[in-house]
Residue, then its C-alpha position, 0 to 999 in steps of 0.5 A: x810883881x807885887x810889893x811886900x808890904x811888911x806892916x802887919x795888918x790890925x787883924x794879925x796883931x789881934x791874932x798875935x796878942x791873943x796867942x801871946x801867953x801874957x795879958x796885953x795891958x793898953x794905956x787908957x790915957x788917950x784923950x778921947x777916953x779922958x774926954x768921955x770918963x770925964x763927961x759921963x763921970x765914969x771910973x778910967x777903964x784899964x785895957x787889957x786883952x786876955x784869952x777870956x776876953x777874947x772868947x766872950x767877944x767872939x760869943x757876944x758877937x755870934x750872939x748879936x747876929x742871931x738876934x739880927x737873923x731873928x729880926x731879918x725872920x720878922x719876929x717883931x711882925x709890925x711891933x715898933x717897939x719891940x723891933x727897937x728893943x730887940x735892934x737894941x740888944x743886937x747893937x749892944x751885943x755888937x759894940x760890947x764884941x768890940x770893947x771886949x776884944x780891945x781889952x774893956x771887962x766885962x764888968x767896966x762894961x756892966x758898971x758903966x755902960x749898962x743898955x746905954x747904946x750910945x754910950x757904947x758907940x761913943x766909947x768904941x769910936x774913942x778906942x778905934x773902931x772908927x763906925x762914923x755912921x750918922x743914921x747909926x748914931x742917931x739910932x744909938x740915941x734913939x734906942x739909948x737905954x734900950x729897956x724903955x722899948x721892952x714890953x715891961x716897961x712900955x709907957x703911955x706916952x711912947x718914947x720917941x722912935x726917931x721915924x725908924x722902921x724895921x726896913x731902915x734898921x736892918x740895914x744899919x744893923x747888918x753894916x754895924x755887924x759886918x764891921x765888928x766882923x772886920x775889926x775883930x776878925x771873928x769868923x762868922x757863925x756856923x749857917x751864917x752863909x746860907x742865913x743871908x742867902x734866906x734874908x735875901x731871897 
């Protein structure tokens, strides 16, 4: 027979904070974010986990996958940089799904961390989200700020795109996504199934 384990899990903690009818307030006076407000120069963020902020981190989060979804369709044809650009927006949406949902504004976010992906990932692996991926932060600093890959703002001499190609992204991608999935305990979006059985076939 199976042991009970009576520890509940990260995810029904998250389901109970949520349905608590007050806002869960978090200390931001853990080192590893003293550490990065110092070295980015930014203001200490307050976390605190509300309703609201659930419900954008679960948009956000859907969001991130249908731009993967249009990604995986090829939309970028053969497009480097518009494959970064477009790969920048799905990380950020990712990475903003998971500090949202740990308590971080979205106004913070817009303020502090604006397109800078790598700094999105760092503050995310500061607060727990625990995505040590190499490849993926070289991709982070690779995208950071994602704008410089966009069509307006192409320069002459393009910035350096680190080797990547749309087939060693979207795995980094789809890994990055289904650990938000993991962490936050969103459900997938509607048609997320038959989506990938399209991507792999």
């Amino acid at each position: 027979m199976d042991e009970f384990d009576p520890r509940p899990s990260r995810r029904d903690l998250l389901r109970a904070l949520t349905a608590a009818p007050v806002v869960a307030v978090v200390s931001p006076a853990s080192d590893a974010l003293a550490v990065l407000h110092t070295q980015y120069e930014d203001q200490p963020a307050t976390l605190a986990r509300t309703r609201e902020g659930r419900s954008l981190s679960r948009f956000r989060y859907h969001n991130a996958e249908s731009f993967l979804w249009g990604l995986n369709q090829g939309i970028c044809g053969n497009d480097v940089g518009e494959m970064l650009y477009r790969s920048g927006i799905v990380v950020q949406l990712g990475l903003s799904s998971y500090l949202l949902d740990i308590g971080f504004s979205d106004e913070w976010n817009a303020r502090h961390i604006r397109l800078d992906v790598a700094k999105s990932l760092a503050y995310a692996n500061a607060t727990g989200f625990g995505h040590g991926c190499p490849d993926m932060a070289r991709l982070a600093a690779v995208l950071s700020p994602y704008w410089k890959w966009g069509h307006a703002h192409r320069f002459e001499a393009r910035p350096d795109d680190g080797g990547f190609t749309t087939s060693k992204v979207a795995p980094l991608l789809r890994t990055l996504l289904d650990h938000v999935h993991d962490v936050t305990g969103h459900r997938r979006p509607n048609g997320w199934r038959r989506e990938q059985r399209e991507v792999q076939a």
